[in-house]
N, C-alpha and C positions, 0 to 999 in steps of 0.2 A: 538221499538220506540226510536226514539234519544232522548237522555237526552237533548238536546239544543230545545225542544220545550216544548215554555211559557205554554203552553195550559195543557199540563202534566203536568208537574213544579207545576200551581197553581189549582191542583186536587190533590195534594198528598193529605191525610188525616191526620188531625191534631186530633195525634193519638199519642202514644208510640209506639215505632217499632223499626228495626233493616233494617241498607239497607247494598244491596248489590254489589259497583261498579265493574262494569266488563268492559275489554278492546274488541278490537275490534273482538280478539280467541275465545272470551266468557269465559277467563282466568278471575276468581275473583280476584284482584288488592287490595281491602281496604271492612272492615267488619267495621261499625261502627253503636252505639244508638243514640235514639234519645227520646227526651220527650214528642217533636211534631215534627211526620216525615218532615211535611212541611216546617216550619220553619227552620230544621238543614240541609237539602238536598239542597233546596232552596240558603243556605247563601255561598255552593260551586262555585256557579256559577253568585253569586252578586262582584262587585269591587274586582275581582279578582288580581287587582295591589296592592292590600293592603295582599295577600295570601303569603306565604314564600313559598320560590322556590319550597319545595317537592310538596306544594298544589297544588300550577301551575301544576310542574309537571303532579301529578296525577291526577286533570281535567283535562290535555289537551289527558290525557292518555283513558279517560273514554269514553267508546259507547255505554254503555247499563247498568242499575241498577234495581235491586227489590228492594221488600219491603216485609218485614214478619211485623203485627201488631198485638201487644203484652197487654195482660192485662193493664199490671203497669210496671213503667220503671224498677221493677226489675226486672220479667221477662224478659224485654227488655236485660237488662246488664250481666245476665244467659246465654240467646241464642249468644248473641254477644260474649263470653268467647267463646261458645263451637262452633261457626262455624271459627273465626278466630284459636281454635286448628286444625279447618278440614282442610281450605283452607291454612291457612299459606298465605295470602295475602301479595304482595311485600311491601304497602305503611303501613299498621300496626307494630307497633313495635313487635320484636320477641325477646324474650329472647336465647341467644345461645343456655344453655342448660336447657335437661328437666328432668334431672340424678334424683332419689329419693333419699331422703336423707335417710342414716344408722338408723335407732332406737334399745334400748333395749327394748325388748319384755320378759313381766314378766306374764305367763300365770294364775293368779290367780283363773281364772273360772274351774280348771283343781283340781282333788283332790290331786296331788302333782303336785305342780307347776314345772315349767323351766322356764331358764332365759338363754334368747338366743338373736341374729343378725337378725334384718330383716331390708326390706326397704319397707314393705307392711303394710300396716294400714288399719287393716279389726276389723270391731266390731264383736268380738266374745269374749267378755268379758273379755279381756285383759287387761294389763293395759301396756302402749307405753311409753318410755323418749326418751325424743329426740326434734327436730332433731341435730342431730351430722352431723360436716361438713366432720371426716375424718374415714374411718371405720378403717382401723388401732387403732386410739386411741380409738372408740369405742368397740373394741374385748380387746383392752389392758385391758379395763374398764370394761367387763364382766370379765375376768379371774381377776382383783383385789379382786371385791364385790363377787367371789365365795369362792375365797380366804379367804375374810376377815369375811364372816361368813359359811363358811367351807360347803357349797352347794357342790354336787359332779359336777368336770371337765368332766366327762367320760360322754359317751353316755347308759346310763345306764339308762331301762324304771322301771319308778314304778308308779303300786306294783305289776307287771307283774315278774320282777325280784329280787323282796325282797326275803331272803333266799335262794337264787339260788345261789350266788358269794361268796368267802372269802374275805376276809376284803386288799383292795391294801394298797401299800407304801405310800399314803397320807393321807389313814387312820393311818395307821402305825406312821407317823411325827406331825398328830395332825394336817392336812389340811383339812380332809372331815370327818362329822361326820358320812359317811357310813350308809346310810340307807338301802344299801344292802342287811345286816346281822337281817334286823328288831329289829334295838338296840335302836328305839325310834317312839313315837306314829305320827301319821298323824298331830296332831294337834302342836307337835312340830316341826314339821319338818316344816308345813306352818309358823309358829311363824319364823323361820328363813329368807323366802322369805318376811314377811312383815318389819324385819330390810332391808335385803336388798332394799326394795321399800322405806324405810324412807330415807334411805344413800342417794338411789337417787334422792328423792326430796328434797333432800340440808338438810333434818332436821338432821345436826349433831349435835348441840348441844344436843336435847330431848333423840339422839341416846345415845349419850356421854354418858350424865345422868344417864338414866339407865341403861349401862354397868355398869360404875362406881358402883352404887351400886349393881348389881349383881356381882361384883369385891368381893367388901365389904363384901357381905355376905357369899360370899365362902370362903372369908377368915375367915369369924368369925366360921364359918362351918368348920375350916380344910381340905376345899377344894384347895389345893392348884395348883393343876391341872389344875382344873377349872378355879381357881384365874388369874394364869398364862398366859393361853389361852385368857381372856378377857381382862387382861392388856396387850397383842398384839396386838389385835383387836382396842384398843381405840388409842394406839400409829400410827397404822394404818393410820386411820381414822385424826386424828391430823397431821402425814405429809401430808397427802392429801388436807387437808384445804389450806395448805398452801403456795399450789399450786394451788388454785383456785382463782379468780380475783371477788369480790363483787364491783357492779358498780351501782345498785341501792339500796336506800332502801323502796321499795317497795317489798315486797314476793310475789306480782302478778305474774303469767308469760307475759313475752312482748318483742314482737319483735322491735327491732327498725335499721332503714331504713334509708340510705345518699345514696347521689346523688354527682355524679361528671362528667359534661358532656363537652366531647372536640371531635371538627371536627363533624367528623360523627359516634358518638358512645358515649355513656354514660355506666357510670361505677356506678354499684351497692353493696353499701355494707352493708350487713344483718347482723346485731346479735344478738343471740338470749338467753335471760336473763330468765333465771327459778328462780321465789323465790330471785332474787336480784343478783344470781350468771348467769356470762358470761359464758355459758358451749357452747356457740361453735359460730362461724360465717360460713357466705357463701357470693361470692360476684359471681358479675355477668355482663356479656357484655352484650348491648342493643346496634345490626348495626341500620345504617340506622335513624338516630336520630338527621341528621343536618336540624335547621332551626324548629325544632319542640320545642312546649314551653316546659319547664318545669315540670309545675304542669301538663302538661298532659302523660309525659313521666312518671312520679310519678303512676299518678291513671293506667295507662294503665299498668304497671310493679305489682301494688299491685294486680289491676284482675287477670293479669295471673299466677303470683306464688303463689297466695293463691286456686285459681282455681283449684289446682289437689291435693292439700295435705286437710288434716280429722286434722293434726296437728295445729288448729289457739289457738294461746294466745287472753287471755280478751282484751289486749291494744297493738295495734300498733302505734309507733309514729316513725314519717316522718320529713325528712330535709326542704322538700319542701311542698307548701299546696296547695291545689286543691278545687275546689268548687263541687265535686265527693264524697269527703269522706265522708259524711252522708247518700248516695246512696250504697256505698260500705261497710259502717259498717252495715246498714238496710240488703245486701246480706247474710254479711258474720255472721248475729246473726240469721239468718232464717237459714243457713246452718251449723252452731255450735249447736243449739240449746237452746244458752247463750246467753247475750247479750257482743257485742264484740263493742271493738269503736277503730277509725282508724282517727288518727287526727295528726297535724303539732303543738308543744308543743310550747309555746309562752314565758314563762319564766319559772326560776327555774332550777330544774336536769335532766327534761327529753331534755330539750334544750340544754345542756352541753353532753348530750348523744349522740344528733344526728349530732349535729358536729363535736364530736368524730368518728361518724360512715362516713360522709362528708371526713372528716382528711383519713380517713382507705381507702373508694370508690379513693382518691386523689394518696394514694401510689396505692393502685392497680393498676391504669392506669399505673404509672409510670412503675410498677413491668411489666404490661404488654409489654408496650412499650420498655423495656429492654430486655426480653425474648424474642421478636421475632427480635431486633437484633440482639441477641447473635446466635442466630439461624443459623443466616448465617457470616460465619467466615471470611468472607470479610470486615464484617464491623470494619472502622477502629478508631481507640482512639483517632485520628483526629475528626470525627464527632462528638462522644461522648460529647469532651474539647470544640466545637463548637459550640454545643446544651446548653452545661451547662452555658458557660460563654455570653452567649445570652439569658438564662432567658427562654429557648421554653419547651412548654408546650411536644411537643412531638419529638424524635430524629427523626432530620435533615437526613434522609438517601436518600433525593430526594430535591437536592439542584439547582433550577432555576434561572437560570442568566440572565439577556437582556442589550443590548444596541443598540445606534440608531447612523447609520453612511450617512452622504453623503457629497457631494459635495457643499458648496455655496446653498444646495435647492434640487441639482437639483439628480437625481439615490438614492430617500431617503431611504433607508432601515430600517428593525430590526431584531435584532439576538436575539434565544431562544439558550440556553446551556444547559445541564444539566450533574450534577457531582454526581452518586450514589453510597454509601457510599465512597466519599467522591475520585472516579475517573471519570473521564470525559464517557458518556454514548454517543458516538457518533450518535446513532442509534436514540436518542431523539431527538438528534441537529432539530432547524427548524428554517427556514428562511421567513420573511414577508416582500415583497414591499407594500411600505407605499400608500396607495389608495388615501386617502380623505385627504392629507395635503398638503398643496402646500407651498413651502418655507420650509425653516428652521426652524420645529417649532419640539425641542427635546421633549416636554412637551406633546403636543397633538399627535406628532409619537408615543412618548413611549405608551400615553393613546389606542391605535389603535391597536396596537400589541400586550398588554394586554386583550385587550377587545375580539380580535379577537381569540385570544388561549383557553380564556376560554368561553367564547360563546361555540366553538367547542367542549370543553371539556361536558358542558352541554350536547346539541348537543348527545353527543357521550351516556354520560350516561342514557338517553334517550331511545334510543335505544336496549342498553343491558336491560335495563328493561321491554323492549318490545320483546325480544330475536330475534331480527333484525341484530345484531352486537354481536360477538362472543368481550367476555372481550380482551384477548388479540389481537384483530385485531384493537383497537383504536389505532389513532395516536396522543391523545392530554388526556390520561390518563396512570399515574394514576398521580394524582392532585398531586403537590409539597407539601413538609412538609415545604419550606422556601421559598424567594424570595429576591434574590440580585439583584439592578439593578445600574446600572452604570450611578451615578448621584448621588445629593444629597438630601435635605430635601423638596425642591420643586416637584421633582420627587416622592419619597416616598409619600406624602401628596397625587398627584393627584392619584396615582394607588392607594392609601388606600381609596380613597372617590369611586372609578369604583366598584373594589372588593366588597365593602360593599353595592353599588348599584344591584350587583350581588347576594347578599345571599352567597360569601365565604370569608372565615376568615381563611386565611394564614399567617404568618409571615411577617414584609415586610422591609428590611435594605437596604439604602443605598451603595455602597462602594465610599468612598470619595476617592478625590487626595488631595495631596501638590502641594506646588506649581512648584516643578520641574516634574510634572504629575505622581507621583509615588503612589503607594495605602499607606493610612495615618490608613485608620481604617472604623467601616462603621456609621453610621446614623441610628437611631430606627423612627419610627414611628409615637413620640410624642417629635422630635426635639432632642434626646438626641444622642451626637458623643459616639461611645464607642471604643475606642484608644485600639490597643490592641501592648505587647512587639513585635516588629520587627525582635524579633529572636523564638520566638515562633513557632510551627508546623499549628497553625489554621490562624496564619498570613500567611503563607505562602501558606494556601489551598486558604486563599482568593486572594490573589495577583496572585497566578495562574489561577482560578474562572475569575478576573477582566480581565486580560490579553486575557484568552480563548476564553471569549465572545466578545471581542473588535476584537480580530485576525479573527474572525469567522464574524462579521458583516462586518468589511472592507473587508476582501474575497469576499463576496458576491456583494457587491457595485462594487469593483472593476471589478467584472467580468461583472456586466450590464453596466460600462463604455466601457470597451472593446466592447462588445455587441452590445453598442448604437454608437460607434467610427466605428465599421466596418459596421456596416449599411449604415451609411454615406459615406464609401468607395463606397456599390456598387451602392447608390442610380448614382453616378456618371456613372454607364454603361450604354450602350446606352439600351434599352430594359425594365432594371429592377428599377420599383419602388417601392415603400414603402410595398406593401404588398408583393412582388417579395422577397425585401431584408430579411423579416423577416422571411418569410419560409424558407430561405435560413439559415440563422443564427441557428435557432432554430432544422433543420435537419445537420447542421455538428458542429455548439456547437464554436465553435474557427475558427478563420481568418484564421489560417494556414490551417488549415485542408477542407478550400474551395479554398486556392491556390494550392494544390496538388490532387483536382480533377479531376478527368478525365470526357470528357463530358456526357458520359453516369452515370454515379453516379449522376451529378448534376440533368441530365434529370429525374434520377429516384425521384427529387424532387416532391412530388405533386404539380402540378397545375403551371411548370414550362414550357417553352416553348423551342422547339432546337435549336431557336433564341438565347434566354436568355441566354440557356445552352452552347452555342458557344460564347457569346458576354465577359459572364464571365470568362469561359476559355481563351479566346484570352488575355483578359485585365491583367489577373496574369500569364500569360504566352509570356509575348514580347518580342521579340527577339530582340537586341541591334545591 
């Protein structure tokens, strides 16, 4: 049944549930909840000019939808997790990756324990730290804590292999206390895995403590062996502090979450605070996220990275805040077992935290956006200096230029350039006759050929989301990282009001002249000239930028004068008119190349006649 009839529409049931849009393949496209199906399904398809371009989008994409109806909107917001893991729908956000993270695994349920690397969180009476973002430092950080209270390195099972082995060289150096050799009871030996499990829940001080006085006492004991070994241990443990970053004072565990969202992709960054101490972050790419709010980008990233991990801290706190998280902390304390709470901090330290993590999501994009230029060894230090002293959010490695050429009104043109990182891309070049302006009007051309690129560009993405259009066979993608146009603050102004009418947020600079028409510097967006030295390298990328696109749109103009001048040559034969001349034109391209025809080539014109074809010949062929 079509989604476009009312009569369905106002029979959903006003219910909790989960729907399911599907395209025209029967491809599921977007998994979303709802509290009352009717109401939320419903508001897709109300005042849809008020929707952001993805939504358009994806209603115009939509031909068919279910509905699963659900107890209670957790349930609801449960199955919506685990069908959007099935489908992987185009228009949901997806976190790039879905890697587990590294944990130490301290098998206490076991009558000799191990402390070991996993990335599996299974209840079997273990006890899990973590999660750690790099497993290198996590293995470095096993072999420390076995080190530093002398657990065996070796793959050594006990009590399978107790008295079976001689005692190794770590036992030998005072590294392992060798259980081996059966030179200490069960219940000491566990006594060592529970220091190690104190270390790792931050409690070094209580650890300290009482080292120290087991220090103490083996000295008062003439133990000095003993003595020795645990004043290692605490020195240990004390450089190690020291390298650890204490960011709140809460001893809670708590993850805390920033948001940093540009173009079409948001940047996530996680850190995750045990006991007060920063023991690791992880950050995260979210495609596909232009035009989408915020706070829904937040709750939709919180479902699904808490959605597959057993590891949730008591407190989560959020950059951004969402009218979801009292839905999502009600999930996530039915699925902890505890109660968990997931909230946007309002003042105080946890607010200073998540802007900190905000600050962290802000370089990562950066870091991002740096790595996949450096990627490709084309890119050149011109762009870079280009990007920087322009204040852009992302490197400039797809630089679009336009200008508008004609005559007094009349063969009005406009020219697209494009210069990636930072040389001229011939193959993007594209050319627009100006349709709908008549006269001279630079302002409303420029608005036209604007408007008409990225239409197309729409248009295009469209399609590949419909897998109608294979990505690289577009001809008006992939979207510019900048926009110069050849003009000044009036220009700039009107394409920055089109663009934003559009739903896209591009860069958008001027390049001014002087008054001898020479390139001066370019013009920002909010009126500001930004002048740059004359003997600089990114002045000169722009002055060749301005020149390209000017050279390229008066080309083009000039050639529809020629064009429209030789027309008017053969309207003058006897035979051929207006529609005569143009088929003419457009099958040999140049006037020369219709004087050196011979009549049969011309005849092979469509829709041309042996009259025509002889009257034309004779006329560029007269004998004197």
């Amino acid at each position: 049944m079509s989604v476009l009839d009312k009569k369905f529409l106002n029979n959903l049931p006003e219910e909790p549930g989960v729907y399911i849009m599907k395209n025209k393949d029967g491809k599921v496209i977007y998994v979303g909840k709802a509290k009352i199906l009717k109401n939320r399904v419903r508001q897709y398809f109300q005042n849809t000019a008020s929707h952001t371009s993805k939504v358009r989008a994806m209603v115009s994409n939509i031909h068919s939808f279910e509905y699963i109806i659900t107890d209670s909107e957790i349930e609801a917001l449960i199955l919506e997790c685990n069908l959007i893991k099935k489908y992987k729908p185009y228009y949901n956000i997806l976190l790039k990756d879905d890697k587990n993270f590294p944990y130490i695994k301290v098998t206490l349920s076991e009558e000799y324990p191990r402390l070991e690397f996993t990335r599996r969180l299974v209840k079997d009476g273990a006890k899990y730290f973590g999660p750690y973002t790099n497993s290198f430092s996590v293995r470095q950080t096993i072999d420390m804590v076995k080190k530093l209270v002398k657990i065996p390195t070796c793959n050594i099972k006990l009590p399978a292999d107790m008295g079976r082995k001689r005692t190794c060289l770590n036992a030998h150096i005072n590294q392992c206390v060798a259980p081996c050799v059966n030179n200490m009871t069960k219940e000491e030996y566990r006594k060592l895995f529970k220091d190690a499990c104190s270390f790792l829940e931050g409690n070094h001080s209580e650890l300290l403590n009482r080292l120290t006085d087991e220090m103490q006492q083996a000295s008062n004991d003439m133990e000095f062996e003993r003595a020795a070994l645990l004043r290692d241990k605490i020195k240990s443990i004390k450089q190690l502090e020291e390298k650890q970053k204490i960011i709140s004072k809460s001893q809670e565990d708590e993850d805390v979450i920033g948001f940093y969202q540009y173009n079409n992709k948001t940047f996530a960054e996680v850190f995750f605070v045990r006991r007060g101490i920063l023991i690791g972050r992880h950050n995260c790419v979210i495609d596909r996220t232009e035009g989408d709010m915020e706070e829904q980008i937040a709750a939709d990233f919180v479902k699904q990275f808490y959605g597959d991990t057993s590891d949730i801290p008591k407190n989560i706190y959020i950059s951004v805040d969402s009218s979801e998280y009292s839905l999502i902390s009600e999930w996530l304390t039915v699925k902890t077992g505890r109660k968990t709470v997931v909230k946007c901090p309002k003042r105080g330290e946890k607010v200073s935290l998540t802007q900190m993590a905000v600050k962290n999501a802000h370089q990562s994009a950066v870091n991002y956006l740096l790595k996949k230029a450096k990627a490709d060894r084309n890119v050149d230090k011109t762009v870079i200096d280009f990007s920087q002293e322009l204040g852009l959010k992302r490197l400039a490695r797809r630089i679009e230029a336009y200008d508008i050429s004609n005559t007094s009104g009349s063969e009005n043109v406009g020219s697209m350039v494009v210069f990636h990182d930072g040389k001229p891309l011939k193959s993007a070049y594209r050319k627009f006759k100006i349709e709908t302006v008549q006269g001279a009007d630079d302002y409303k051309s420029m608005a036209e050929v604007i408007y008409r690129r990225f239409k197309n560009a729409k248009e295009e993405e469209l399609l590949i989301a419909e897998n109608k259009l294979e990505e690289g066979k577009a001809k008006f993608l992939p979207m510019p990282d900048c926009i110069l146009l050849d003009g000044g603050k009036g220009h700039v102004s009107t394409v920055c009001e089109l663009l934003e009418m559009l739903d896209i947020f591009v860069p958008v600079f001027g390049m001014v002249k002087d008054d001898r028409h020479r390139t001066k510097g370019l013009v920002s967006s909010n009126g500001e000239e930004v002048i740059m030295k004359n003997t600089s390298q990114v002045f000169f990328m722009i002055t060749r930028i301005q020149d390209e696109v000017h050279r390229f749109a008066v080309k083009y103009h000039n050639e529809l004068r020629k064009k429209k001048m030789a027309s008017l040559a053969l309207l003058e034969i006897d035979g051929v008119g207006k529609a005569t001349a143009i088929k003419v034109m457009k099958h040999f391209k140049t006037m020369s190349a219709i004087k050196n025809a011979e009549i049969d080539e011309l005849m092979a014109v469509k829709g041309i006649t042996k009259r025509a074809a002889i009257n034309i010949f004779n006329f560029f062929n007269k004998t004197t």
